[in-house]
VOVORO-938557 format. One record per residue: z negated, x negated, y negated of N, C-alpha, C in turn; residue in one letter. Coordinates in steps of 0.2 Angstrom, whole numbers, plus 5000, padded with zeros to 4 digits. Layout:
<pts>
[pt [Z, X, Y], [Z, X, Y], [Z, X, Y], a]
...
</pts>
This chain:
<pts>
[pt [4985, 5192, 5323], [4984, 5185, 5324], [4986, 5182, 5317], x]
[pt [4982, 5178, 5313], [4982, 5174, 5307], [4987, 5166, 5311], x]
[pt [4993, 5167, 5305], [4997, 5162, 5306], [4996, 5157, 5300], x]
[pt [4996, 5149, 5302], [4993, 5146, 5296], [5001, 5142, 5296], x]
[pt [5003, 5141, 5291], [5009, 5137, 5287], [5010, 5132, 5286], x]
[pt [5009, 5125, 5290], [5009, 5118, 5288], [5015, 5117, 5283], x]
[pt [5012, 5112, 5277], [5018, 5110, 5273], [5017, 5104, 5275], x]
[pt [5024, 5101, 5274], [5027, 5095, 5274], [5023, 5088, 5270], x]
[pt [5021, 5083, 5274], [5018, 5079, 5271], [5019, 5077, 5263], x]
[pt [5025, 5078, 5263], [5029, 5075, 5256], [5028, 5079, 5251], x]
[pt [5029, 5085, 5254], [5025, 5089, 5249], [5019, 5090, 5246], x]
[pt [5016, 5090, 5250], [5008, 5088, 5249], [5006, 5082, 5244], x]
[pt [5009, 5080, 5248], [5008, 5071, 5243], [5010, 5074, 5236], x]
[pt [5017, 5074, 5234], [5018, 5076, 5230], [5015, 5082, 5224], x]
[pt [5013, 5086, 5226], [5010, 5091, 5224], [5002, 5090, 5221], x]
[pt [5000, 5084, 5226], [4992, 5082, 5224], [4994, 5077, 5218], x]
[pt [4999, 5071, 5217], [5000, 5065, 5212], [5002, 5071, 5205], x]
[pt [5001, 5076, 5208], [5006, 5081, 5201], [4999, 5083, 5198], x]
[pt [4996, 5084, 5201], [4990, 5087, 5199], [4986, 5082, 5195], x]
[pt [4984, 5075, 5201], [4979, 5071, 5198], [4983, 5067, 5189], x]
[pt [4990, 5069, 5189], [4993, 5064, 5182], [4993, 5071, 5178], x]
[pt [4989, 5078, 5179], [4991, 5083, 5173], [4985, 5084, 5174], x]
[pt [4979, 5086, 5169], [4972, 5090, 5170], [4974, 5092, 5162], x]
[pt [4976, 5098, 5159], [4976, 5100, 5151], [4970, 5099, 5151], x]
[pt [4966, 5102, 5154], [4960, 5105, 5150], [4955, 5099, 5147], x]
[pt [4957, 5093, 5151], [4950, 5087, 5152], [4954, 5083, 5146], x]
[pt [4960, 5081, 5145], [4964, 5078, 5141], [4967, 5080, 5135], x]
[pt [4966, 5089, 5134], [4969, 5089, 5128], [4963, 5090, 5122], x]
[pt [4956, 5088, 5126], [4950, 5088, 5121], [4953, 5083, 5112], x]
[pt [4950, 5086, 5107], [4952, 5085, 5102], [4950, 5077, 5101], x]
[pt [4946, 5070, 5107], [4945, 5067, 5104], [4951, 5060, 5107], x]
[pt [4955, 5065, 5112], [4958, 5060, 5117], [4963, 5061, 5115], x]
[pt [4967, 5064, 5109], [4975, 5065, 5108], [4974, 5060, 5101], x]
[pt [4981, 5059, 5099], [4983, 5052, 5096], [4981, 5054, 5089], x]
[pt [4981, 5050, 5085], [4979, 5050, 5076], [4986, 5050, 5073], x]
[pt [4986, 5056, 5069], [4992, 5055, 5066], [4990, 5050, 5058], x]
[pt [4996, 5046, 5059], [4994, 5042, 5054], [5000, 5041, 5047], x]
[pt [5000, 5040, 5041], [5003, 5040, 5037], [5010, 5031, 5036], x]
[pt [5013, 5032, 5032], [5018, 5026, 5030], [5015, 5019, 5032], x]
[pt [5009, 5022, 5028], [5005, 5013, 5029], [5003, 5014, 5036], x]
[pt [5000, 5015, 5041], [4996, 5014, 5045], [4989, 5018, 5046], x]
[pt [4987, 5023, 5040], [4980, 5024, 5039], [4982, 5032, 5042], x]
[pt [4976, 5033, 5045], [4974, 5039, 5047], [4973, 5046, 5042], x]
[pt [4978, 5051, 5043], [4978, 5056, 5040], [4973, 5060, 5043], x]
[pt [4968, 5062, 5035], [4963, 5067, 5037], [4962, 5075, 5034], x]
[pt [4958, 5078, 5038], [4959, 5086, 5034], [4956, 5084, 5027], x]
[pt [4954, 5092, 5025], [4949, 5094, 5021], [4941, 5092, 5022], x]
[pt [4939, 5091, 5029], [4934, 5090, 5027], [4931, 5082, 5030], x]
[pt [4937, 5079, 5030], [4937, 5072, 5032], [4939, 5069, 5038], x]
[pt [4940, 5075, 5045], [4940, 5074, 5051], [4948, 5070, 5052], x]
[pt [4950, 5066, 5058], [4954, 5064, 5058], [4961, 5070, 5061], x]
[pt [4966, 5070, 5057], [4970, 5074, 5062], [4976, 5073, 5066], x]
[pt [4975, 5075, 5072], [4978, 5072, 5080], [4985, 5075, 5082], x]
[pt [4988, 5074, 5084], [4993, 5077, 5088], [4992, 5080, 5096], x]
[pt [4998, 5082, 5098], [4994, 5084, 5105], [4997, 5076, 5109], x]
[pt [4999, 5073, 5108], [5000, 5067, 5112], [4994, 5065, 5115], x]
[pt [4994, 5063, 5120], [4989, 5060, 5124], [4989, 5052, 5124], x]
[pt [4981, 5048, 5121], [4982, 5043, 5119], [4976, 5040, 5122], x]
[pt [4971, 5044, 5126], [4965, 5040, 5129], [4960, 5038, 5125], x]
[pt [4959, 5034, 5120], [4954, 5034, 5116], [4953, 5036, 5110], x]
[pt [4949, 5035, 5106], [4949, 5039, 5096], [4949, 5030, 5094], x]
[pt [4956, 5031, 5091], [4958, 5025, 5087], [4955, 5026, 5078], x]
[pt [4952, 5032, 5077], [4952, 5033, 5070], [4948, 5032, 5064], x]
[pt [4941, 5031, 5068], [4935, 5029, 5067], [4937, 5019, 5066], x]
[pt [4938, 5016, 5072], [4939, 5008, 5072], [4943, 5007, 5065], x]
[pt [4950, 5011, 5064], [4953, 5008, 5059], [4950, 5010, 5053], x]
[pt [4947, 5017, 5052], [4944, 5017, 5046], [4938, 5010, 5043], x]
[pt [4935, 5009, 5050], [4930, 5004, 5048], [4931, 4996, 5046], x]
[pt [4939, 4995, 5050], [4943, 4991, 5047], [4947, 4990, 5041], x]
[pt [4947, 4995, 5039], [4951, 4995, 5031], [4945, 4995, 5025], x]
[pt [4940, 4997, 5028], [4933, 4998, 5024], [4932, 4992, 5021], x]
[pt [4932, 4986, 5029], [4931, 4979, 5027], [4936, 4976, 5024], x]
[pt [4940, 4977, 5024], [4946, 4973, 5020], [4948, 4973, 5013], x]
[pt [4943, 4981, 5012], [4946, 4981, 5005], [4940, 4980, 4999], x]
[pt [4932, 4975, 5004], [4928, 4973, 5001], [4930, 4972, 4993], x]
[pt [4928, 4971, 4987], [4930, 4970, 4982], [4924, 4963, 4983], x]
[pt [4928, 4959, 4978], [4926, 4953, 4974], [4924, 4953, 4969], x]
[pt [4918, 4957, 4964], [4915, 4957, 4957], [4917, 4949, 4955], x]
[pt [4919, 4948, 4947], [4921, 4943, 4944], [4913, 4942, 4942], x]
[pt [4912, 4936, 4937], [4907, 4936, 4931], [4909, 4939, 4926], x]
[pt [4915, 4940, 4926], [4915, 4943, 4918], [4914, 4950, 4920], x]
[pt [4915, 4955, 4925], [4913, 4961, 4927], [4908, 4961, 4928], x]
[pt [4902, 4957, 4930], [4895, 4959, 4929], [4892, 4956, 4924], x]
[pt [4894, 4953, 4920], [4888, 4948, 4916], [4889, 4952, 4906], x]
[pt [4886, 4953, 4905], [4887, 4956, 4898], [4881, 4952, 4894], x]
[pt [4882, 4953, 4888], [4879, 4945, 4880], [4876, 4950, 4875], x]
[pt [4871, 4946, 4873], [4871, 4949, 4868], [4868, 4946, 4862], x]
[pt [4868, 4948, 4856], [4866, 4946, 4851], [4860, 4940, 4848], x]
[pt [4861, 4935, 4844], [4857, 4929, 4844], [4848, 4932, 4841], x]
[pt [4842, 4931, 4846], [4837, 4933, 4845], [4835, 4940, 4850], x]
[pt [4841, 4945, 4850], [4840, 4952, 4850], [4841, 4954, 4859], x]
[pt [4839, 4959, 4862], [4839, 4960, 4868], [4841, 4969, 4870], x]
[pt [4843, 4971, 4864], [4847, 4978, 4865], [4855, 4977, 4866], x]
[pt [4855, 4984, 4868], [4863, 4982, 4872], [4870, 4984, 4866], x]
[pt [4873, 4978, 4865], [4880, 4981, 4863], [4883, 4984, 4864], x]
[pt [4886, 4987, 4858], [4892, 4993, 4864], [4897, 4990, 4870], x]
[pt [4901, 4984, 4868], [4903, 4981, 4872], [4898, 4980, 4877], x]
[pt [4893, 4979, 4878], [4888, 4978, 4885], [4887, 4984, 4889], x]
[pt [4886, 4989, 4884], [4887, 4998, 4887], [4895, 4998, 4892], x]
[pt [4898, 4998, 4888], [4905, 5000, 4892], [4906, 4993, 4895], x]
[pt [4905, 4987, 4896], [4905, 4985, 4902], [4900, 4987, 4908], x]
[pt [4895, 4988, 4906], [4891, 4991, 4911], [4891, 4999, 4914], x]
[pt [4893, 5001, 4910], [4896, 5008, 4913], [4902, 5007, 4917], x]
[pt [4908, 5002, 4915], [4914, 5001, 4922], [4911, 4998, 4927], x]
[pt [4904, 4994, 4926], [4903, 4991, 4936], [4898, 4996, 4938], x]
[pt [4897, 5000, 4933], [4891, 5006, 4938], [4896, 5012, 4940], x]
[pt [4901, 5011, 4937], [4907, 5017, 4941], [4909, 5011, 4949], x]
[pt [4910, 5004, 4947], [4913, 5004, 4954], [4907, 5000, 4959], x]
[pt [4900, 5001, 4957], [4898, 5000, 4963], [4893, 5007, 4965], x]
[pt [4896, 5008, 4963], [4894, 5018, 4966], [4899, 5020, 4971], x]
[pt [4904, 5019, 4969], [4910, 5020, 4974], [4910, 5014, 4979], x]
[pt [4908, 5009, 4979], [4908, 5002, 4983], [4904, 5005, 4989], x]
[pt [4904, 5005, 4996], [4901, 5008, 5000], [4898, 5000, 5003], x]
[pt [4902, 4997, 5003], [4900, 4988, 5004], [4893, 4984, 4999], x]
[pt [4892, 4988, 4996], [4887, 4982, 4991], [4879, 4987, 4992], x]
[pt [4876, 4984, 4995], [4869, 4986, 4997], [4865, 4987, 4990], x]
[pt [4865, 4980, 4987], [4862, 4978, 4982], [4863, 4976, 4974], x]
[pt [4859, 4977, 4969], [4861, 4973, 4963], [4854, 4969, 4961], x]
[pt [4856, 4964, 4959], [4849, 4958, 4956], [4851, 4957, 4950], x]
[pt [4846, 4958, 4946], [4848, 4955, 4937], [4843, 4951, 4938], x]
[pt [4848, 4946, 4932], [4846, 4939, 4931], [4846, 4940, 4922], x]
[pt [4840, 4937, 4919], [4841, 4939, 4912], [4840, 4930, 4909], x]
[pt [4845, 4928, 4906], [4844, 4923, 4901], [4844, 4922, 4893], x]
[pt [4842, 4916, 4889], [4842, 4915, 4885], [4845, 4907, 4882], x]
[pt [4847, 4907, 4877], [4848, 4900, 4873], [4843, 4895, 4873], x]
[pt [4843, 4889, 4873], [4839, 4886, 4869], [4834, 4886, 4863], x]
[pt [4838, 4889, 4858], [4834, 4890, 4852], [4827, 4892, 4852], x]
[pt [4820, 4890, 4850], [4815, 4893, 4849], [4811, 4891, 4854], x]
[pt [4806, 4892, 4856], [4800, 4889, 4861], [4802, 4893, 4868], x]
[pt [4800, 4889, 4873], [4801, 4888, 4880], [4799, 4896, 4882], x]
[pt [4792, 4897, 4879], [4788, 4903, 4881], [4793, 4908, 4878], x]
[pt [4792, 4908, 4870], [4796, 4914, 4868], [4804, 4917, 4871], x]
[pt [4809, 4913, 4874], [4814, 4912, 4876], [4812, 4918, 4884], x]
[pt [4808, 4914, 4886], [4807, 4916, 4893], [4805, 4925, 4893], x]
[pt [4799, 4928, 4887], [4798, 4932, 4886], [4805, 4938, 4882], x]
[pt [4810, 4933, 4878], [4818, 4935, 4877], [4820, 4940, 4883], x]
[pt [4822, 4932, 4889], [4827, 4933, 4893], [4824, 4940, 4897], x]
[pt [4817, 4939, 4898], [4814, 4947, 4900], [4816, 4954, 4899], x]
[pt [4815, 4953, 4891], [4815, 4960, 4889], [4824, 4960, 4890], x]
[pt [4827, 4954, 4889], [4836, 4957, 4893], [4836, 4959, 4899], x]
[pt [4833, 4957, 4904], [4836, 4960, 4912], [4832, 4964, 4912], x]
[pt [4828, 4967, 4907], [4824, 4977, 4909], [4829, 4979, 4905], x]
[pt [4830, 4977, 4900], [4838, 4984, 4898], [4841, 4984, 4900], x]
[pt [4844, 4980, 4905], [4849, 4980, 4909], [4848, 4985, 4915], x]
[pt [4841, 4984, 4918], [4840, 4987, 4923], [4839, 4995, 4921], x]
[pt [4835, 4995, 4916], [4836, 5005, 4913], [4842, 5005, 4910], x]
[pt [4847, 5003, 4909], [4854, 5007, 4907], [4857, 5009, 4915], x]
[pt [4858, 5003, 4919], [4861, 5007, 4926], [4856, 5011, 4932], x]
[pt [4849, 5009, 4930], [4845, 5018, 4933], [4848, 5023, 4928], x]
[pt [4849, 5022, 4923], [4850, 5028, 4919], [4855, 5031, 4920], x]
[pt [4859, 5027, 4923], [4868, 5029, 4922], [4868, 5031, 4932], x]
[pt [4864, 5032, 4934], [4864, 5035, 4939], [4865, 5031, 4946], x]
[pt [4864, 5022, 4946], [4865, 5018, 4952], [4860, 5020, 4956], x]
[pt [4861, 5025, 4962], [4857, 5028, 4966], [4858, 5026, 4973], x]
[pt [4865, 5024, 4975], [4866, 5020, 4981], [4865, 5013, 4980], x]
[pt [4863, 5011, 4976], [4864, 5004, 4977], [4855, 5001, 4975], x]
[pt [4851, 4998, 4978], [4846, 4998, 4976], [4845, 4993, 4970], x]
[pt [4842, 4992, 4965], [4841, 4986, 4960], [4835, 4983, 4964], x]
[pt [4835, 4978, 4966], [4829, 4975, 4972], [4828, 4970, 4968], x]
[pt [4828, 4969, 4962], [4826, 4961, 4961], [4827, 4961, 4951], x]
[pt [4823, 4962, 4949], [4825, 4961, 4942], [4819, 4951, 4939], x]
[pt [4825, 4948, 4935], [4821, 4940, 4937], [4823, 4939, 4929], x]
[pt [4821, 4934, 4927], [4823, 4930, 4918], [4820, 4924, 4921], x]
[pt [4824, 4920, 4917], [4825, 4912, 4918], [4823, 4910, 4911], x]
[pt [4822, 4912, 4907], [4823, 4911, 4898], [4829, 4905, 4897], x]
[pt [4826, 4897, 4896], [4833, 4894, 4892], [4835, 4888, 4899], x]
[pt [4831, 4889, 4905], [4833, 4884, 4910], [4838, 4885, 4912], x]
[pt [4843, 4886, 4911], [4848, 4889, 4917], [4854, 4889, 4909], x]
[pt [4856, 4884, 4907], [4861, 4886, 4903], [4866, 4885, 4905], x]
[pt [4872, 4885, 4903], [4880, 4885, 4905], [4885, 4883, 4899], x]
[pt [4881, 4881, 4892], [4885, 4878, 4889], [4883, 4871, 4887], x]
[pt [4886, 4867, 4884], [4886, 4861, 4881], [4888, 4860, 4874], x]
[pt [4884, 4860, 4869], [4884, 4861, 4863], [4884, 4853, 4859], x]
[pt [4887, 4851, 4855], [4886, 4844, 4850], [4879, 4844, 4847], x]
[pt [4875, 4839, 4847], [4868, 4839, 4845], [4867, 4838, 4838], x]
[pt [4871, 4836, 4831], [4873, 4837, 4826], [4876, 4844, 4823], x]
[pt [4876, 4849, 4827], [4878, 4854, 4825], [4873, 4858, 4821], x]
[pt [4877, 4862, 4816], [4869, 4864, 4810], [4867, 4871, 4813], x]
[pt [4863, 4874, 4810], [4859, 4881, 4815], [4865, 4887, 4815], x]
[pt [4870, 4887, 4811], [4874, 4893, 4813], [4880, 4891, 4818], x]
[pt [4881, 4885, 4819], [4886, 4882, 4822], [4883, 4883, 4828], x]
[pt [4876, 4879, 4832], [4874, 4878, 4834], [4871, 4888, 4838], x]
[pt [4871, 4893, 4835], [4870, 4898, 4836], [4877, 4902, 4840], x]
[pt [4882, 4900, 4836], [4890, 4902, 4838], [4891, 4899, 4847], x]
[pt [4888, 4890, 4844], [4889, 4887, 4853], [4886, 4891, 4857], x]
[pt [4880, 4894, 4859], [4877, 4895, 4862], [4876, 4903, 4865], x]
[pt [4884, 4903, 4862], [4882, 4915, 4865], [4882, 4914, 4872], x]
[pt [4886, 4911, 4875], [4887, 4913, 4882], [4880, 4910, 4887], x]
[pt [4875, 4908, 4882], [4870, 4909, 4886], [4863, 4914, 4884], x]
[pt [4865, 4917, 4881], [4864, 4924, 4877], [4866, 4930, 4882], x]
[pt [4863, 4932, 4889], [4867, 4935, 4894], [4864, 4938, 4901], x]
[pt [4867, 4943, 4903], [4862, 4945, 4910], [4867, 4945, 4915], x]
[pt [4866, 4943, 4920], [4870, 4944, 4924], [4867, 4948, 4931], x]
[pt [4873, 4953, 4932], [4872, 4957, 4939], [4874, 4954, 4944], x]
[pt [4870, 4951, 4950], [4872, 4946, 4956], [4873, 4954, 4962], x]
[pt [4878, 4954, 4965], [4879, 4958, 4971], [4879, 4956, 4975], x]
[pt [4874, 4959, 4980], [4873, 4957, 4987], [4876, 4964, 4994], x]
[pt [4879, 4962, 4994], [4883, 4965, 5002], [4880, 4967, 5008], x]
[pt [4882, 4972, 5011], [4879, 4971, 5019], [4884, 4967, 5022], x]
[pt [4881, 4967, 5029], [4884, 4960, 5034], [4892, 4964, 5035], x]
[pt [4899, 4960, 5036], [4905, 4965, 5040], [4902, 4968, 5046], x]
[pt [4899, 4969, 5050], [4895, 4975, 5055], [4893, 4980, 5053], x]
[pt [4891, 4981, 5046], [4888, 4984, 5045], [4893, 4992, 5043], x]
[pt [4893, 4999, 5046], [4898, 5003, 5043], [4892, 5009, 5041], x]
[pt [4895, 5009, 5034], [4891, 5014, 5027], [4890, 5021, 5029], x]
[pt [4886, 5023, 5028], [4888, 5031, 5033], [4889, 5035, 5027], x]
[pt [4891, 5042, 5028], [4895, 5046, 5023], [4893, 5053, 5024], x]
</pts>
């Protein structure tokens, strides 16, 4: 005769609460244990980018949200003087000074995971007829636009290349000034400017 062994209700109770608050197998999955994180706050990762955890159990993957919070925050603000490069009175090739600033924004909107877009804008001075100006400003936002294809802007689309010729100026020059005077006033609208457009904050850049 099979004798059965009644255990004590407390026990039982006890032995089940043990069980339902410990499952390794379910909890120690690599997505459920805590982010180890550095001094600042930022998530430490391997070699090959993944986040890595400790065996603490934390419930959810906090390492994804924070990355996409930091992503946002440390949007950069392009200046004008970073996108906008001059050049020479009549002429639409690039100076060197134009070169090396435009080599430093196309290192940092390669690296920018935030900036969708670039739109050149090509202008010109007043000097010289309405049309010829306009055909100026042209031939500047195409050099612009072939120096940063050429320099390898590949995540960033150029959507938009435009020339305004002399409508859009930005200086204010004396009307008595003589032709070299008058050519001195007017560099800073001698110029192309690169407009950045962004994705929306929702948007996270994939990698």
């Amino acid at each position: 005769m099979i004798k059965l062994r009644v255990l004590p209700l407390a026990g039982v109770l006890l032995f089940t609460t043990t069980l339902a608050g410990h499952t390794p197998a379910a909890q120690a999955s690599p997505e459920n244990r805590a982010v180890v994180r550095d001094a600042r706050g930022n998530p430490v990762r391997d070699a090959r980018g993944d986040c890595v955890r400790s065996s603490s159990y934390i419930g959810t993957d906090q390492c994804d949200v924070v990355q996409e919070r930091v992503a946002y925050s440390a949007r950069h603000s392009y200046t004008e003087d970073e996108r906008t490069v001059y050049f020479n009175f009549d002429k639409s090739n690039l100076t060197a000074d134009a070169r090396n600033r435009l080599n430093s924004l196309t290192k940092a909107l390669k690296a920018d995971e935030q900036v969708k877009a670039a739109h050149i804008v090509g202008f010109a001075d007043r000097i010289g007829s309405e049309e010829y100006n306009e055909r100026l400003s042209k031939r500047r936002a195409v050099a612009v636009k072939d120096y940063l294809v050429g320099q390898g802007l590949v995540n960033t689309d150029v959507t938009e290349t435009r020339w305004v010729g002399e409508n859009a100026p930005s200086t204010q020059c004396d009307k008595n000034l003589g032709r070299s005077e008058l050519i001195s006033c007017l560099a800073r609208d001698r110029k192309v400017e690169v407009e950045v457009e962004y994705y929306p904050d929702n948007h996270q850049a994939s990698r």
